[in-house]
PAVO-876010 format. One record per residue (C-alpha): residue in three letters; residue number from 1; x, y, z. Coordinates in Angstrom, 2 decimals, always signed. Layout:
<recs>
+------+------+---------+---------+---------+
| resn | resi |    east |   north |      up |
+------+------+---------+---------+---------+
|  Ala |  NUM |       X |       Y |       Z |
...
+------+------+---------+---------+---------+
</recs>
This chain:
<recs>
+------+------+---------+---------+---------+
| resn | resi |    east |   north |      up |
+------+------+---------+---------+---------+
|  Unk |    1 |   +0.00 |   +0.00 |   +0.00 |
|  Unk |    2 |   +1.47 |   +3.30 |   -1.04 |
|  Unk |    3 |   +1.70 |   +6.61 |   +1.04 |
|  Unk |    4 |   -0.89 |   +8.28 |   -0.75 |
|  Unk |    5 |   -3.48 |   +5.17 |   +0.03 |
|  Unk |    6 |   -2.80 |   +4.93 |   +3.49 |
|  Unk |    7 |   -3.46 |   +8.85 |   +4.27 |
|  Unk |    8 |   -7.68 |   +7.92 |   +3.16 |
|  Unk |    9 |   -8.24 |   +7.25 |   +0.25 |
|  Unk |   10 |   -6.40 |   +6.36 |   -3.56 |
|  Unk |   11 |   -5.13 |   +9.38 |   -4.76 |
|  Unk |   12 |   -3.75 |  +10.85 |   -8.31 |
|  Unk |   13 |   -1.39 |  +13.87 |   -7.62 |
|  Unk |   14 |   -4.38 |  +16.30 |   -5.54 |
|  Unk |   15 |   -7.22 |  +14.66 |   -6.79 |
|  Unk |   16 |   -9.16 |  +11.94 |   -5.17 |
|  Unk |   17 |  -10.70 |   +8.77 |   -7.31 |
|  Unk |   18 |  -14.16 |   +9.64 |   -5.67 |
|  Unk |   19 |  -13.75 |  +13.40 |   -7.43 |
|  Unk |   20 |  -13.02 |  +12.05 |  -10.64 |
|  Unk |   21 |  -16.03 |   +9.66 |  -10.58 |
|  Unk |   22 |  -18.26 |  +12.96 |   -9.14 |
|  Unk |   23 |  -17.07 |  +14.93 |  -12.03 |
|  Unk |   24 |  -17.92 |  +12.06 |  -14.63 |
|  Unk |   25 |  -21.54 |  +11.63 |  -13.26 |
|  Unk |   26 |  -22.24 |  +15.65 |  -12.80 |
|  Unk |   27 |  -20.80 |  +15.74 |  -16.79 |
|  Unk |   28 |  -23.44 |  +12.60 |  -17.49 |
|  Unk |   29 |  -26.16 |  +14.92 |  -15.52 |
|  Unk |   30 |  -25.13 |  +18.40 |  -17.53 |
|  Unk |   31 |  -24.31 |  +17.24 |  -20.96 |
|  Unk |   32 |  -27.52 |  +16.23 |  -22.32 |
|  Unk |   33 |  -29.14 |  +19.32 |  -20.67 |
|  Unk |   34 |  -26.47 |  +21.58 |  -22.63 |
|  Unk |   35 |  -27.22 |  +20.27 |  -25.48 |
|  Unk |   36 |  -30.70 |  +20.61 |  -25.31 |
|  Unk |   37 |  -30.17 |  +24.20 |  -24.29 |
|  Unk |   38 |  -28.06 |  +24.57 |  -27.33 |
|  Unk |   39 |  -30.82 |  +22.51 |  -29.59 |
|  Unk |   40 |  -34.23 |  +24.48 |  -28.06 |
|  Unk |   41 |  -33.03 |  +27.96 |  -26.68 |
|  Unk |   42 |  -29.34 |  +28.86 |  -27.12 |
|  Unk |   43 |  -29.84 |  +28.72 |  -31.35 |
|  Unk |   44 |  -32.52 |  +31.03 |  -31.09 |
|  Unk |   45 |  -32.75 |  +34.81 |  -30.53 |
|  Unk |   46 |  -34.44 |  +35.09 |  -27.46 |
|  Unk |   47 |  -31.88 |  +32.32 |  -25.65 |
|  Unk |   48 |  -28.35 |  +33.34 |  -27.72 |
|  Unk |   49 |  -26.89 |  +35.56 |  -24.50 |
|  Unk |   50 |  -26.90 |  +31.38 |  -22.65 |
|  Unk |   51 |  -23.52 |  +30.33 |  -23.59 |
|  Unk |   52 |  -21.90 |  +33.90 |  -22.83 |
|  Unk |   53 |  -23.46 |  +33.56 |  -19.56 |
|  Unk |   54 |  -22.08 |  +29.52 |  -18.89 |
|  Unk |   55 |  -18.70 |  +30.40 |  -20.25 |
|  Unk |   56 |  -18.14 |  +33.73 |  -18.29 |
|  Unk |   57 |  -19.86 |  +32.08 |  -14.87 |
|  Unk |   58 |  -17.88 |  +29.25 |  -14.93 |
|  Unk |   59 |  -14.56 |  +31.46 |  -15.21 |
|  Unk |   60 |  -16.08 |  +33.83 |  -12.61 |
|  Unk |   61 |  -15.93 |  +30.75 |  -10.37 |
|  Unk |   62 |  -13.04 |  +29.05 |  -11.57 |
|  Unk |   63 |  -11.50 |  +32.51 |  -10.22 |
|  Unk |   64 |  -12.69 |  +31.79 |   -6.84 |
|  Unk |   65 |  -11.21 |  +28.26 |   -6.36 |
|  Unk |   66 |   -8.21 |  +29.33 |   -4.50 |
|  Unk |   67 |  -10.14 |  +30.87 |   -1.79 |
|  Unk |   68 |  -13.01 |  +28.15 |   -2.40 |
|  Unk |   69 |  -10.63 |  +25.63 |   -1.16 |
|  Unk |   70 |   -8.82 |  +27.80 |   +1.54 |
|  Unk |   71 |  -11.70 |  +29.09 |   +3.43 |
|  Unk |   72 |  -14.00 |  +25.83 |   +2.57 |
|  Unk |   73 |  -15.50 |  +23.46 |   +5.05 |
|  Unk |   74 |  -17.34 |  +20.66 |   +4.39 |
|  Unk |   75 |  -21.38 |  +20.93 |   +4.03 |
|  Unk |   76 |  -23.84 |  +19.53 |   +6.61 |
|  Unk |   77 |  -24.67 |  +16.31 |   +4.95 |
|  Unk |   78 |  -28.66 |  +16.91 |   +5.52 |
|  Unk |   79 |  -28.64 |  +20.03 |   +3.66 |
|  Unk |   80 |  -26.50 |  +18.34 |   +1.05 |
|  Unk |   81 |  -29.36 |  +15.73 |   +0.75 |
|  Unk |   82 |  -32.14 |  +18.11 |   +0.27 |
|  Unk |   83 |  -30.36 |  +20.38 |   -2.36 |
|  Unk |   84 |  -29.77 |  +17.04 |   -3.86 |
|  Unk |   85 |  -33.31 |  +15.52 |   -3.95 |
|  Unk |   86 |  -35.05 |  +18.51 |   -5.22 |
|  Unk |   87 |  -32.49 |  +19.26 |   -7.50 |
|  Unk |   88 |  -32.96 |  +15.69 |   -9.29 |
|  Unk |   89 |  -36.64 |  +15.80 |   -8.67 |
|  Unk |   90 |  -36.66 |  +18.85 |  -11.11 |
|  Unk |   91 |  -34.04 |  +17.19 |  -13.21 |
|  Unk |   92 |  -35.79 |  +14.01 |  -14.00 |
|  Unk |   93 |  -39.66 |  +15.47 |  -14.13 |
|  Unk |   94 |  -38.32 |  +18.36 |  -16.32 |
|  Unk |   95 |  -36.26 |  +15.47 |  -18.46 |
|  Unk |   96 |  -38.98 |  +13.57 |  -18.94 |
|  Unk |   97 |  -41.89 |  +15.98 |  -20.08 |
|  Unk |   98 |  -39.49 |  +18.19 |  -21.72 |
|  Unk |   99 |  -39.35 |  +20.88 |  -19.85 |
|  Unk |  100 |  -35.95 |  +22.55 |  -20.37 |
|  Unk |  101 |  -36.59 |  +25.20 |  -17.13 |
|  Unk |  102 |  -37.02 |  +22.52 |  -15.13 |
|  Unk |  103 |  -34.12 |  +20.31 |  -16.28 |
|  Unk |  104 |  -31.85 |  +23.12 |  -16.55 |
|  Unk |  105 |  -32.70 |  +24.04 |  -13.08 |
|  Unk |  106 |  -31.83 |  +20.53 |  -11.78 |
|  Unk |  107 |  -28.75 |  +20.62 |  -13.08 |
|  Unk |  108 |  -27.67 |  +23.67 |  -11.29 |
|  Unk |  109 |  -29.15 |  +22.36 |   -7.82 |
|  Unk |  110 |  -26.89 |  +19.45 |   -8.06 |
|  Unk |  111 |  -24.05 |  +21.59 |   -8.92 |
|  Unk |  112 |  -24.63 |  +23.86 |   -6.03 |
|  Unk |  113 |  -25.15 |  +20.65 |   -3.39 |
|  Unk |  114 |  -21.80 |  +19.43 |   -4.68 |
|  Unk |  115 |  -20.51 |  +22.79 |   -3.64 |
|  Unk |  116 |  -22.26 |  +22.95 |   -0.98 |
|  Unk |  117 |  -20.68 |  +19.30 |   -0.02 |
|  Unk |  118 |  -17.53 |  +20.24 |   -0.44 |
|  Unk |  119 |  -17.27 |  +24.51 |   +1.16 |
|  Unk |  120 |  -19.70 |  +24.55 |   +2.94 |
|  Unk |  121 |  -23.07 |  +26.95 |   +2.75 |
|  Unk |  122 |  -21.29 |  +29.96 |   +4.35 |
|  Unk |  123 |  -18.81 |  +30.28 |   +2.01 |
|  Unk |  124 |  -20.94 |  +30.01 |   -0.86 |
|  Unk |  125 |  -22.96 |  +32.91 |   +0.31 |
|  Unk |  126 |  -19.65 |  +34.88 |   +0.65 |
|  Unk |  127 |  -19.19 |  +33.93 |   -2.96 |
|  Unk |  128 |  -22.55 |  +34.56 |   -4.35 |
|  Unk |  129 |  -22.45 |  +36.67 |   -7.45 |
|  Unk |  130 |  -20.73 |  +33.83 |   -9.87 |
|  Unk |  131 |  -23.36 |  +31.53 |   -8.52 |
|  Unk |  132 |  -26.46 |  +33.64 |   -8.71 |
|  Unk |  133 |  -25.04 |  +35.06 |  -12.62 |
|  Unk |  134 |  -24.81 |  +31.04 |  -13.31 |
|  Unk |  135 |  -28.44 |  +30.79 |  -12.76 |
|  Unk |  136 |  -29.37 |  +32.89 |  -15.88 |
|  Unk |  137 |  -28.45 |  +29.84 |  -17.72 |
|  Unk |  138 |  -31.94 |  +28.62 |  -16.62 |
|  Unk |  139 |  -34.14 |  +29.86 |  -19.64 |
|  Unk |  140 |  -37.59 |  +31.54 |  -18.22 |
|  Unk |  141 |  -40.26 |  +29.04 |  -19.11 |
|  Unk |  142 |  -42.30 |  +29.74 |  -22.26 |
|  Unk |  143 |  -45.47 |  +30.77 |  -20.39 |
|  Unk |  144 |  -43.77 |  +33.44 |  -18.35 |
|  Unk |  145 |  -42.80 |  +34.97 |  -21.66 |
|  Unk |  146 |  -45.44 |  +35.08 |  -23.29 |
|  Unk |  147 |  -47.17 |  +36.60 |  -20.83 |
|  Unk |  148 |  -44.26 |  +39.43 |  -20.60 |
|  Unk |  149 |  -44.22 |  +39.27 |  -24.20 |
|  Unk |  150 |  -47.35 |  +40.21 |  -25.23 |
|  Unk |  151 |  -48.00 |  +43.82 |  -23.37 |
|  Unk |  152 |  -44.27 |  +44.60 |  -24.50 |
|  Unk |  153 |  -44.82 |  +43.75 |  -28.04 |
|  Unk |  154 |  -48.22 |  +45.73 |  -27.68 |
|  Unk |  155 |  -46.26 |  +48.72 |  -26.46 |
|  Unk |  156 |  -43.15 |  +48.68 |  -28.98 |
|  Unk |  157 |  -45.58 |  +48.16 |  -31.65 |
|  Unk |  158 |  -47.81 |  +51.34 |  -30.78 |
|  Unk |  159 |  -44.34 |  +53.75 |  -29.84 |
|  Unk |  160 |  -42.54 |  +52.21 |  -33.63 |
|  Unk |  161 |  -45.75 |  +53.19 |  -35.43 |
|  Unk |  162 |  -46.64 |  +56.25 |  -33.87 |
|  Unk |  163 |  -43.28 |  +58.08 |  -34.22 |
|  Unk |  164 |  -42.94 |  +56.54 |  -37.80 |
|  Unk |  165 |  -46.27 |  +58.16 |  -38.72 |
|  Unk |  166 |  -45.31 |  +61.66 |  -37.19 |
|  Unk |  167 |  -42.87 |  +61.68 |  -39.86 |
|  Unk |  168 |  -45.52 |  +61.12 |  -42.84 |
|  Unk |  169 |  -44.48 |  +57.20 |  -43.39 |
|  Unk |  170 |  -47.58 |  +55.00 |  -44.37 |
|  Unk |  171 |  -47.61 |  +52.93 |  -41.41 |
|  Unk |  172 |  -50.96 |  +51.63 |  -39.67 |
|  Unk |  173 |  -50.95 |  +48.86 |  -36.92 |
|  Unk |  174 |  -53.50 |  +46.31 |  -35.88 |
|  Unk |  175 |  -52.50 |  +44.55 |  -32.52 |
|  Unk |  176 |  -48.56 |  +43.33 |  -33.15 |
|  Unk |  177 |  -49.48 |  +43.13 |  -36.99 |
|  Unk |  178 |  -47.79 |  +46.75 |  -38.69 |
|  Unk |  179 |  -48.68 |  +47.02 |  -42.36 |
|  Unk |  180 |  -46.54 |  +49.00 |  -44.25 |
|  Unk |  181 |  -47.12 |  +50.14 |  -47.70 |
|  Unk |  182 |  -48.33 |  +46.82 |  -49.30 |
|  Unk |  183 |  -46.43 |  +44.68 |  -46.58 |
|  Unk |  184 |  -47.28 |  +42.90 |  -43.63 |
|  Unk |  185 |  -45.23 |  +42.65 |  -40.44 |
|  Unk |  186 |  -45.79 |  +40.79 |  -37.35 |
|  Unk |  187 |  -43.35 |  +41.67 |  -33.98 |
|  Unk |  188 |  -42.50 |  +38.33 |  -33.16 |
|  Unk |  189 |  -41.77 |  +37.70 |  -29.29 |
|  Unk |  190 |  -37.76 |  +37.64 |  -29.65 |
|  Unk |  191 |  -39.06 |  +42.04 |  -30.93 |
|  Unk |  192 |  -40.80 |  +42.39 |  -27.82 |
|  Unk |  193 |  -37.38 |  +42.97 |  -25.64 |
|  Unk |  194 |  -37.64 |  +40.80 |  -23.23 |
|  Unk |  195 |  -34.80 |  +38.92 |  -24.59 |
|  Unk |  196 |  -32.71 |  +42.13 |  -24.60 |
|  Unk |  197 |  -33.76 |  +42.80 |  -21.16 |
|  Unk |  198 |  -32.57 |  +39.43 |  -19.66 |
|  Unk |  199 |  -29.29 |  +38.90 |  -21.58 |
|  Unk |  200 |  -28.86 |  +42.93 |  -21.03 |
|  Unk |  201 |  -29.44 |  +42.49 |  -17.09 |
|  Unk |  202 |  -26.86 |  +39.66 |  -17.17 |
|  Unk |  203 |  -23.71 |  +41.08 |  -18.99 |
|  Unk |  204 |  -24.61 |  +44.40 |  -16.99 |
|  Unk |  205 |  -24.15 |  +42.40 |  -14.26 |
|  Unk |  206 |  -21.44 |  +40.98 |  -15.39 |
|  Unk |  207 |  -19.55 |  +44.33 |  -15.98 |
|  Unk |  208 |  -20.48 |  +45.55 |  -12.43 |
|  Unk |  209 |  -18.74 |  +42.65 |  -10.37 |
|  Unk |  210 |  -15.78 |  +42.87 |  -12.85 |
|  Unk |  211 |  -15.36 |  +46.51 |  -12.89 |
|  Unk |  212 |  -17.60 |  +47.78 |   -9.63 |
|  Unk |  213 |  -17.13 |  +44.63 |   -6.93 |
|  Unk |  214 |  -20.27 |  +42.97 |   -5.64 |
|  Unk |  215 |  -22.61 |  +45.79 |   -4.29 |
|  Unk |  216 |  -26.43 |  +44.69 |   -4.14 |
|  Unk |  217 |  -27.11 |  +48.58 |   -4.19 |
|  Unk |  218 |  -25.38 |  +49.74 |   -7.31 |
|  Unk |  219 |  -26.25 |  +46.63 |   -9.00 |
|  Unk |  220 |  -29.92 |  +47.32 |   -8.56 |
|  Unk |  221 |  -29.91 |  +51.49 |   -9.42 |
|  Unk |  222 |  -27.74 |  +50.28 |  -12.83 |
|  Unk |  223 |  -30.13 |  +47.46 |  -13.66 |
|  Unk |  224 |  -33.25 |  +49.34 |  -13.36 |
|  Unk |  225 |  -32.42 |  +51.44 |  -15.94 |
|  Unk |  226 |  -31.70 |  +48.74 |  -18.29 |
|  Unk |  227 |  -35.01 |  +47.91 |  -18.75 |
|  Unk |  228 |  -36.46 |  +50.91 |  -20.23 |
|  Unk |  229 |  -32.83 |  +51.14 |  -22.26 |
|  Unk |  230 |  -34.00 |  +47.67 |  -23.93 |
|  Unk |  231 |  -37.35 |  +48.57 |  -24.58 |
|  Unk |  232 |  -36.41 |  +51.82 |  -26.42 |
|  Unk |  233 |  -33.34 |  +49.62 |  -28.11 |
|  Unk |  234 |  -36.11 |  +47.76 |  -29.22 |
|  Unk |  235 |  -38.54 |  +49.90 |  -30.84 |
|  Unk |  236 |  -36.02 |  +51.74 |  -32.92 |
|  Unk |  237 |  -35.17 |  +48.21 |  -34.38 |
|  Unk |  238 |  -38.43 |  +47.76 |  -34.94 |
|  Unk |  239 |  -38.86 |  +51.83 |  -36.29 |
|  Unk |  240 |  -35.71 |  +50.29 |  -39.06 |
|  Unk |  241 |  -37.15 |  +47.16 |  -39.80 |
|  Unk |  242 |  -40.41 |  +49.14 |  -40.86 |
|  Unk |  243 |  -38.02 |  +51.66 |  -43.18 |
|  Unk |  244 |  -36.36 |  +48.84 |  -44.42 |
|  Unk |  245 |  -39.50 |  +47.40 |  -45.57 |
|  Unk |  246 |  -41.02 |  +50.46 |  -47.06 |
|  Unk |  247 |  -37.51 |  +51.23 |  -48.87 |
|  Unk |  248 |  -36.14 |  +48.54 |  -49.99 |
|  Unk |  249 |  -38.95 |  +45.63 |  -49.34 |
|  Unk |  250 |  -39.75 |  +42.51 |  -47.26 |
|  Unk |  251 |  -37.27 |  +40.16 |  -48.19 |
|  Unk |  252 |  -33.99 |  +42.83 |  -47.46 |
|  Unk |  253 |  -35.82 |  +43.70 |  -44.20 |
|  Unk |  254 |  -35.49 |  +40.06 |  -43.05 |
|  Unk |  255 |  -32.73 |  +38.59 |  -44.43 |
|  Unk |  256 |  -29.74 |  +38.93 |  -42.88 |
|  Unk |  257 |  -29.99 |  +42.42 |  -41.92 |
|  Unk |  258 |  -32.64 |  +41.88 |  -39.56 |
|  Unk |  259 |  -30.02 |  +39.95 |  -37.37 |
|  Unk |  260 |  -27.71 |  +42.23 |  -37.91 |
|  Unk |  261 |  -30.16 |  +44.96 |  -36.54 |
|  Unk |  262 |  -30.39 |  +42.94 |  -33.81 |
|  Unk |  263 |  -26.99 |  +43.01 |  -33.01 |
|  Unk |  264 |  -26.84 |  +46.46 |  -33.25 |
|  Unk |  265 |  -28.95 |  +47.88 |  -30.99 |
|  Unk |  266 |  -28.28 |  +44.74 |  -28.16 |
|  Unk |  267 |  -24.54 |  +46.53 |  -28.95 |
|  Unk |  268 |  -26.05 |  +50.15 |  -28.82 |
|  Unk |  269 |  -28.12 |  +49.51 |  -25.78 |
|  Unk |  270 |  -25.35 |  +47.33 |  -23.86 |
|  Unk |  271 |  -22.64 |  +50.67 |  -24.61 |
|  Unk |  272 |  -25.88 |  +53.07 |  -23.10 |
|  Unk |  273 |  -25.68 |  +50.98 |  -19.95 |
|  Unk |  274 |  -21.84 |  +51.14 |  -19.51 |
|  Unk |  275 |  -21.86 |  +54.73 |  -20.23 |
|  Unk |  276 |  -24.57 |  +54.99 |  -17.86 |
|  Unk |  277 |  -21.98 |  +52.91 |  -15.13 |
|  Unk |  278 |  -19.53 |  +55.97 |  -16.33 |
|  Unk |  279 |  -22.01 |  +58.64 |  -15.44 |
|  Unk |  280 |  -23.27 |  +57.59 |  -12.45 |
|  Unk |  281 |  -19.52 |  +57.02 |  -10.99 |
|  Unk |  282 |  -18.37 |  +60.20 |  -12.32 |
|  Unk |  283 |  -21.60 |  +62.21 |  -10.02 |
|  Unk |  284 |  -20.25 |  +60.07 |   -7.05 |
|  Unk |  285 |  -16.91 |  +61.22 |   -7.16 |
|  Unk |  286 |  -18.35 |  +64.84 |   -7.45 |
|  Unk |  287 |  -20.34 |  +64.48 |   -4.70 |
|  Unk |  288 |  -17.45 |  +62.84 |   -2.76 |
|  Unk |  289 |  -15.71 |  +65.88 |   -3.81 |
|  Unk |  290 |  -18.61 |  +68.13 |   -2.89 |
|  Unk |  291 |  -19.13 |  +66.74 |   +0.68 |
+------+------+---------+---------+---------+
</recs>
């Protein structure tokens, strides 16, 4: 029997057999659900700001291992066993009926008991932003959104149409349906901006732990305004969709330029927020100044 047996357990250099075989079977757990996410929600406008969020959340935490494994105790093992059995609970029911939210969500509750296991609750509360950014990987289920949806695309349609029409373009709107000259256009749900305003909340939060630290109160005052900086990101896309249309017709206004407009005002309305960051930190310092 070798030193490194006889001290508890057969290791390889640092790492323990029994932590390879927990990283296999959490990979067996996550893998299928990642590639669902990238088959149902990820490919798809409304879910493309999901593997931004994985990739950057697991190097947020991979940041943190150092002081993960210095200030880490292990977990009560009853609290270990709840997180556990409602995290596969939600696992296997949303696994079975399809129900991505629910499977997704799993996933993450076993990944935070195995934390939890191995540091300890208090520390992970100490650590909380890259685990609380993780959990916008969970897409919001489609009922929530379309119930979000619809009185957004309601009010984007009206503000895109009214402001259009101020400026003498034939535009006339019927619910979400605009017609334009002889065209008909429909705002979809992924036009709405609720999209926008989740991946938008997430890289702003993003931004603020990298460049602000973790303050609950600035996070909140920036966030707040990102909501109304979506919306308005949204019905100007929707203002040069409509122009597009009218100019230049139905099939330039959604081919690939009405991705690219996408991209452009996510990009325009993710630069408002950090200049917003810039503003608000430059009236603190003159108010630090002041007083």
């Amino acid at each position: 029997m070798t030193a490194a047996m006889a001290e508890g357990g057969f290791r390889l250099g640092k790492v323990t057999l029994g932590q390879i075989f927990l990283c296999v079977g959490f990979l067996a757990l996550a893998l299928p659900t990642i590639f669902t996410l990238a088959d149902q929600s990820w490919s798809r406008e409304f879910g493309a700001y999901g593997p931004i969020v994985l990739v950057t959340g697991l190097w947020l935490l991979w940041r943190r291992v150092p002081e993960l494994r210095s200030d880490g105790r292990p977990g009560g093992l009853w609290l270990t066993a709840i997180l556990v059995a409602g995290a596969l609970t939600s696992y296997v029911f949303g696994r079975a009926f399809d129900f991505i939210t629910l499977e997704t969500a799993g996933v993450y509750g076993v990944g935070l008991a195995v934390l939890q296991a191995r540091v300890g609750a208090k520390v992970l509360f100490t650590h909380w932003f890259p685990l609380l950014y993780l959990a916008f990987v969970i897409p919001v289920p489609n009922s929530v959104l379309a119930d979000l949806t619809g009185p957004l695309k309601q009010l984007v349609s009206l503000a895109a149409t009214e402001w259009l029409h101020a400026f003498g373009i034939p535009v006339a709107r019927e619910g979400v349906t605009i017609f334009v000259s002889q065209y008909q256009l429909l705002v979809e749900d992924a036009c709405s901006g609720m999209n926008s305003i989740v991946g938008l909340i997430a890289v702003s939060l993003l931004y603020i732990y990298l460049i602000r630290g973790s303050s609950w109160i600035y996070a909140l005052v920036l966030v707040s305004f990102v909501i109304p900086i979506a919306i308005v990101a949204n019905i100007i896309r929707i203002m040069v969709l409509i122009l597009l249309t009218y100019f230049f017709g139905n099939d330039v206004a959604q081919g690939y330029l009405h991705f690219t407009a996408g991209m452009l005002l996510f990009t325009s309305a993710l630069l408002c927020v950090f200049g917003l960051d810039r503003l608000i930190a430059y009236g603190q310092s003159r108010l630090g100044k002041a007083s």
